[in-house]
TORKEVEX-772424 format. One line per 5 residues: number of its first residue (from 0); their letters; for each residue x, y negated, z of C-alpha. Coordinates in nm, 4 decimals. Last residue first. Layout:
<nodes>
NUM) a) X/Y/Z | ...
</nodes>
This chain:
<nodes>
309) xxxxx) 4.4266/-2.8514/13.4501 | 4.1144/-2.6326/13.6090 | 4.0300/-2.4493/13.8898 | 3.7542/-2.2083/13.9988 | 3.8192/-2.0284/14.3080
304) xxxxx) 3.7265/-1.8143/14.2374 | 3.7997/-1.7871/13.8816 | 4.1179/-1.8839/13.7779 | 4.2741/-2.1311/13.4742 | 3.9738/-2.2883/13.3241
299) xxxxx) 4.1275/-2.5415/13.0625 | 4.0608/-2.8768/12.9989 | 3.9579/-3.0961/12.7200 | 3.7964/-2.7700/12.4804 | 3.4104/-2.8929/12.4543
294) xxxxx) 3.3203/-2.6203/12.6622 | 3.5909/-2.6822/12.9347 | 3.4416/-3.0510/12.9233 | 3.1223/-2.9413/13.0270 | 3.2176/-2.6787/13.2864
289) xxxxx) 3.4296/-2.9744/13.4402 | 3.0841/-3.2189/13.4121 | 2.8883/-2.9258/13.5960 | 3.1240/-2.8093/13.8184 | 3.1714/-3.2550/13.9688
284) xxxxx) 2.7730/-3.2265/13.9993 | 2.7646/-2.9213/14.1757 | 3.0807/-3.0069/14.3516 | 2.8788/-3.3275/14.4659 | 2.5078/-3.1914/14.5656
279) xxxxx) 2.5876/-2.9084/14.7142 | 2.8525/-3.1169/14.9549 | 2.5229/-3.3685/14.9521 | 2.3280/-3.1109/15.1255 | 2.4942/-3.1764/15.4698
274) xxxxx) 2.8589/-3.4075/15.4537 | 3.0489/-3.5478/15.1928 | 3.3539/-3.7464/15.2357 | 3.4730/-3.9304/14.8965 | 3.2616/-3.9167/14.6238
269) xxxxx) 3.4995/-3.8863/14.3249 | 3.8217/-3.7696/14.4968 | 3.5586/-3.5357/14.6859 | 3.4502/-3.4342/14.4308 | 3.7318/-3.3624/14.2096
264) xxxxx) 3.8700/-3.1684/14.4455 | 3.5665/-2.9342/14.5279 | 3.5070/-2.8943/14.1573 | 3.8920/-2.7131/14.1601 | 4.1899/-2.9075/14.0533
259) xxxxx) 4.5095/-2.8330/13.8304 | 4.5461/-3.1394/13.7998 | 4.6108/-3.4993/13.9785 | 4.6645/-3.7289/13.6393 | 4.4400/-3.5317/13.3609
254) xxxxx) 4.2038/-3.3953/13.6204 | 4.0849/-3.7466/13.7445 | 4.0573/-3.8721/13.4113 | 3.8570/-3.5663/13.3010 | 3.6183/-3.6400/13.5743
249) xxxxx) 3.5940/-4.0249/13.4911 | 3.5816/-3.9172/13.1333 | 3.2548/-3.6878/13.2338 | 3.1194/-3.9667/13.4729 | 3.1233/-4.2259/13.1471
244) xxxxx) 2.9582/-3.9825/12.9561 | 2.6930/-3.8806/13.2415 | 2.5823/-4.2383/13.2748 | 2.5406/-4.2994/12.9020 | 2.2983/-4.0566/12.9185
239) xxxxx) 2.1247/-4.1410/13.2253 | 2.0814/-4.5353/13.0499 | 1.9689/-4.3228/12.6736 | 1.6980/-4.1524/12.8860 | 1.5958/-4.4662/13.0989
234) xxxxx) 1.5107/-4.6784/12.7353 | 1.3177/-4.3529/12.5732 | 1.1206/-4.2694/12.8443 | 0.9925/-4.6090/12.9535 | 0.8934/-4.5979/13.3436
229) xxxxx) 0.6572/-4.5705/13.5550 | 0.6673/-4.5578/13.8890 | 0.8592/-4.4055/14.1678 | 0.9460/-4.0787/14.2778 | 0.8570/-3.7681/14.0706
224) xxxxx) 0.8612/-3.9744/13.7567 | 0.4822/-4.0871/13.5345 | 0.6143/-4.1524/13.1940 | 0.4599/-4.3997/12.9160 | 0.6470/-4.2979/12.5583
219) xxxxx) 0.3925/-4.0565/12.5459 | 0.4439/-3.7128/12.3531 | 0.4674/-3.5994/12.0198 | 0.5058/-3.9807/11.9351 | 0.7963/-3.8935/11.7303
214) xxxxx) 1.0372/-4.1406/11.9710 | 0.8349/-3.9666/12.2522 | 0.9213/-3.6450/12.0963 | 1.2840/-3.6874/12.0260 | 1.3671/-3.8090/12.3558
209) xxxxx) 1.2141/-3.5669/12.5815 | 1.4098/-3.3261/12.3432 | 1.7421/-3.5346/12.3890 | 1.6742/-3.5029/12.7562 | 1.6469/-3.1660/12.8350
204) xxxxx) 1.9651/-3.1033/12.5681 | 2.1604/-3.3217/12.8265 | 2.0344/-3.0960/13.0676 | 2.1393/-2.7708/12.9933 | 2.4556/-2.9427/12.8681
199) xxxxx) 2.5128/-3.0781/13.2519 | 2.3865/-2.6964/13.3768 | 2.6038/-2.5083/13.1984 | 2.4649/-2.2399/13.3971 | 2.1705/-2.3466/13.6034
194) xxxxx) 2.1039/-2.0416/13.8850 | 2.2554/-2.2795/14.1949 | 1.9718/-2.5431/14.1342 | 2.0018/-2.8637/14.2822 | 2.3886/-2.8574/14.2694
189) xxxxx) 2.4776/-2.8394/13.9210 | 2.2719/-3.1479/13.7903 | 2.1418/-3.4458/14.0557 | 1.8652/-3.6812/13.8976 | 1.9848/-3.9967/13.8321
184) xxxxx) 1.8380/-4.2795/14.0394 | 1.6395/-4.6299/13.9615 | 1.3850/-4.5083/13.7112 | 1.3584/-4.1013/13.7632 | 1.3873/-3.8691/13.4199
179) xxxxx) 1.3626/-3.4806/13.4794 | 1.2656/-3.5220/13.8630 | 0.8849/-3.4783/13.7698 | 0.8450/-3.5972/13.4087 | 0.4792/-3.6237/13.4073
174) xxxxx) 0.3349/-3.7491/13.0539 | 0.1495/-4.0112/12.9900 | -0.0908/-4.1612/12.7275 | -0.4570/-4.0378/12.9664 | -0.5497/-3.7984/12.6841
169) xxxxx) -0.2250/-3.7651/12.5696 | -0.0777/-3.5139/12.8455 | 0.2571/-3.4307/12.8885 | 0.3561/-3.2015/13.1754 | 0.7335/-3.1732/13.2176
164) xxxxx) 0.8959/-2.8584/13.3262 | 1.1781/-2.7645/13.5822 | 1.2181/-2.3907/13.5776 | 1.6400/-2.3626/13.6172 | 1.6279/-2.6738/13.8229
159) xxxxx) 1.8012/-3.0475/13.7612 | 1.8430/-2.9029/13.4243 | 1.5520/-2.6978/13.2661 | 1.2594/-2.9597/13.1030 | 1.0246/-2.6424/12.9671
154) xxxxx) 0.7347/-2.8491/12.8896 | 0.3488/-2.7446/12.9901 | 0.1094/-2.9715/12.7870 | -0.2346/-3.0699/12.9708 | -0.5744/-3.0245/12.7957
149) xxxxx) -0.6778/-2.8770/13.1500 | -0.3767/-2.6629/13.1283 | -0.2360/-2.6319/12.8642 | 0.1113/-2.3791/12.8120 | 0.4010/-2.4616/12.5505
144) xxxxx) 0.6564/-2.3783/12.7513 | 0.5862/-2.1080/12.9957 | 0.3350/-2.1394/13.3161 | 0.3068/-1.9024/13.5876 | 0.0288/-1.8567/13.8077
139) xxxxx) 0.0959/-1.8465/14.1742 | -0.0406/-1.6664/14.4424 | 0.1252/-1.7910/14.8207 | 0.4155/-1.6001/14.9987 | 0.6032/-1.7129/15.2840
134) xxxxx) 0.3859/-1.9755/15.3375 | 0.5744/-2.3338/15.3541 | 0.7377/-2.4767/15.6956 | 1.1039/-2.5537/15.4738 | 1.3441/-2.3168/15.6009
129) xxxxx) 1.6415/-2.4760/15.7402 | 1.9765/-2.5124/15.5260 | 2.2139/-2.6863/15.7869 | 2.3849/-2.3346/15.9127 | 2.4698/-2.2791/15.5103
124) xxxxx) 2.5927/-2.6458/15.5074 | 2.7947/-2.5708/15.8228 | 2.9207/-2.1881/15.6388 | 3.0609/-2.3700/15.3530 | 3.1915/-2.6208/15.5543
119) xxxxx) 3.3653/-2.4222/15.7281 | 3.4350/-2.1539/15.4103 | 3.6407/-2.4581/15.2336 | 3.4458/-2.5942/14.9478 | 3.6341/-2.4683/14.6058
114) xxxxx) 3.3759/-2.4083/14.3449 | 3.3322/-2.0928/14.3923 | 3.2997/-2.1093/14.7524 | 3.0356/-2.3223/14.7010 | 2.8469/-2.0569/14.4516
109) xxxxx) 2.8519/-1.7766/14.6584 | 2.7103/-1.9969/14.9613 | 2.4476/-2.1213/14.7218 | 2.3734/-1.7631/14.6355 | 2.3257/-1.6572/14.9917
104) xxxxx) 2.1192/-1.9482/15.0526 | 1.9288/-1.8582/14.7127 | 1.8568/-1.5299/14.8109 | 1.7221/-1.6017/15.1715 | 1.4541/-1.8500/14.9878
99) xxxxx) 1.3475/-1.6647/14.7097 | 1.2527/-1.3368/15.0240 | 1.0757/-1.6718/15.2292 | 0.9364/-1.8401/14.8744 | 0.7769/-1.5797/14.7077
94) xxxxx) 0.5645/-1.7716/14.4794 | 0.7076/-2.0913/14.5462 | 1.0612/-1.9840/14.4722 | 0.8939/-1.7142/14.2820 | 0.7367/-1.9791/14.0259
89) xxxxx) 1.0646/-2.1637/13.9321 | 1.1489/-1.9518/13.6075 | 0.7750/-1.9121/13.5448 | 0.7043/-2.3083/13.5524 | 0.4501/-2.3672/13.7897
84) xxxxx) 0.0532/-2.3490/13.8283 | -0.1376/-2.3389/14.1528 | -0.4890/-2.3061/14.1741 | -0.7378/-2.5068/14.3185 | -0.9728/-2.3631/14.6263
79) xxxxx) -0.9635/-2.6895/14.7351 | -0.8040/-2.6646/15.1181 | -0.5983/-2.3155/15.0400 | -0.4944/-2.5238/14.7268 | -0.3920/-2.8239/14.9003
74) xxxxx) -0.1595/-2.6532/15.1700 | -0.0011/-2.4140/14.9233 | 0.1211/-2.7093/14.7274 | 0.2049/-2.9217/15.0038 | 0.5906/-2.8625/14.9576
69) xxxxx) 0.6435/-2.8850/14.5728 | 0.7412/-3.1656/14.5413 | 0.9670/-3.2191/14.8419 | 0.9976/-2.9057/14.8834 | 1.1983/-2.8405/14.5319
64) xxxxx) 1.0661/-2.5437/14.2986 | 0.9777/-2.7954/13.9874 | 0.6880/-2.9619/13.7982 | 0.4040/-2.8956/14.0129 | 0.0718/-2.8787/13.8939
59) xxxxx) -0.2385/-2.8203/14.1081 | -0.5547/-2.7221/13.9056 | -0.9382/-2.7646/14.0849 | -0.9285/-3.0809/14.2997 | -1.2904/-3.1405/14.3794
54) xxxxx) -1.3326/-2.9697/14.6673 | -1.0537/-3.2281/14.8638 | -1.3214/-3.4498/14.7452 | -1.2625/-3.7128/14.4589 | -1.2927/-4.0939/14.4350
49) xxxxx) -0.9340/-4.1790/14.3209 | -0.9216/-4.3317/14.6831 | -1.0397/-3.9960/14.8145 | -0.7607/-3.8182/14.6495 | -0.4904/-4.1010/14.8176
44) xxxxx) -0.6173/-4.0679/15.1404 | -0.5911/-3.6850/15.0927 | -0.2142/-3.7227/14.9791 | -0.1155/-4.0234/15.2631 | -0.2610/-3.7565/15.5662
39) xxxxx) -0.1027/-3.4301/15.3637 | 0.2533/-3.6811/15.3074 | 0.2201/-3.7739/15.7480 | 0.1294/-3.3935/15.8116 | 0.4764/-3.2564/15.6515
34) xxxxx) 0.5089/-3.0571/15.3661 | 0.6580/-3.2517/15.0705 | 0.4376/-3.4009/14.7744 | 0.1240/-3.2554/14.5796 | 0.3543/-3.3000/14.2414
29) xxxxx) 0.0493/-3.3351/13.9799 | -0.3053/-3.2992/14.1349 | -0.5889/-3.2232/13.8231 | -0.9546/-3.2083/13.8971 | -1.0302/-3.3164/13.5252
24) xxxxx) -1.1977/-3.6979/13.5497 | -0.9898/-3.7665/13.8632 | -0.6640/-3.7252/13.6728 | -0.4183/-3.7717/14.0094 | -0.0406/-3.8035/14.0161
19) xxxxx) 0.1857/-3.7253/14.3150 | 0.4876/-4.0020/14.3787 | 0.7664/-3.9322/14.6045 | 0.9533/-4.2760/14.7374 | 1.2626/-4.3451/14.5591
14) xxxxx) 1.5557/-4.1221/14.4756 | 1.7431/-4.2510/14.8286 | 1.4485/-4.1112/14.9612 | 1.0834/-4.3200/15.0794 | 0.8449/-4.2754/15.2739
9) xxxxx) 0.6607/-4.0128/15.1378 | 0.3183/-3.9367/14.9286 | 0.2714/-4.2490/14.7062 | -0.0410/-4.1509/14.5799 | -0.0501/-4.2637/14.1611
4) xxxxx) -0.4036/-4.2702/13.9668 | -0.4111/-4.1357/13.6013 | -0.6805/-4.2314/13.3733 | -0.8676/-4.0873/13.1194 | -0.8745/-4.2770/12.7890
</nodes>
């Protein structure tokens, strides 16, 4: 069986500390890590200790757009001469990442106001949003569902982002589930990636197919998460599951005795003050349990922008 070696490649987040994957016997570098010098310094420590030169990583995977996986991606393939594979629908935030960049501030911003954040703090999370220091533009090679590389799986997992994939790989009885599935912290839906429509039933369908193929031993029931160790697929699936449906009725709750309320309401009744990226974070969230419910017919959409609902 070839075998996987973990770097832990950051401090520490409230999602746990960021975890890239090494398969010494194939060259491959799952989820490089965030780009700052103290992650490259942990990241080559981490390839030596899995007995490789920089040299000999040849395929860099990277399950979703986010810096903090993404980040040292560029960095690691200039030193290696690897190449850099990600999902097609998150490639040109790598990709193209200063032009991907100004268009999804602008679409954040679009999508905030949306959802009912007041245009100050609107415009102090826009002011917030720094560039990450990543190459404007760095050669990518897309991957679709279905893809192997290096006798690795490509899965489409859409849901915390648009392009999010899993990477499933039997030879070493894992598979890499990025931010998809994490052990201690559930992955934020709505605000993580502006472009997900329905993006609570985008996910929920993410995780039923994860599901279904571990319990059909398609893939391993072993998975590798983008911060922190392993876990079992099945068991942490059904707990973020069963985490959404009791958020949902606490949502619906919430609109039932204080509606008609926007995302930015119910947010902030839900999460109290928010301040920075986590104002993304929450009326994403609280937009993508509302659309949810609106789908399944418990409350009603009554404008559009901004969006409210009784």
């Amino acid at each position: 069986m070839s075998r996987t070696h973990r770097i832990e490649v950051s401090e520490g987040s409230p999602e746990g500390t960021n975890s890239a994957y090494v398969l010494p016997d194939r060259g491959v570098l799952v989820d490089p890590g965030p780009p700052v010098d103290g992650a490259w310094d942990r990241l080559v420590s981490g390839i030596g200790e899995a007995g490789l030169e920089l040299a000999d990583v040849s395929s860099v995977l990277v399950t979703h757009w986010h810096a903090d996986h993404a980040g040292l991606a560029p960095r690691l393939c200039e030193a290696s001469d690897a190449t850099l594979y990600v999902h097609e629908s998150d490639a040109p935030l790598v990709a193209d990442y200063a032009a991907a960049r100004a268009n999804r501030v602008r679409r954040d911003a679009r999508r905030l106001i949306e959802w009912g954040v007041p245009e100050e703090t609107v415009e102090t999370v826009m002011s917030g949003d720094t560039p990450s220091p990543m190459p404007d533009a760095y050669p990518v090679e897309a991957l679709a569902d279905g893809d192997v590389v290096a006798g690795i799986e490509t899965l489409h997992t859409p849901g915390h982002t648009l392009g999010h994939a899993a990477f499933a790989d039997n030879r070493s009885d894992t598979v890499f589930v990025g931010d998809a599935v994490l052990p201690t912290y559930t992955p934020n839906v709505g605000g993580s990636d502006t472009r997900v429509e329905d993006a609570l039933a985008t996910y929920r369908e993410t995780l039923n197919r994860l599901r279904e193929r571990a319990e059909r031993s398609e893939i391993p029931e072993t998975a590798h998460p983008g911060h922190g160790t392993e876990l079992s697929l099945v068991n942490r699936i059904d707990e973020i599951l069963s985490h959404h449906e009791t958020r949902t009725e606490q949502m619906y709750d919430c609109v039932e005795e204080r509606g008609p309320l926007t995302p930015w309401d119910v947010a902030t009744d839900r999460f109290g003050e928010m301040r920075g990226i986590h104002v993304k974070m929450g009326a994403g969230e609280a937009a993508a349990h509302l659309s949810a419910l609106a789908s399944g017919g418990r409350v009603e959409q009554v404008s559009e922008e901004p969006v409210v609902y009784r």
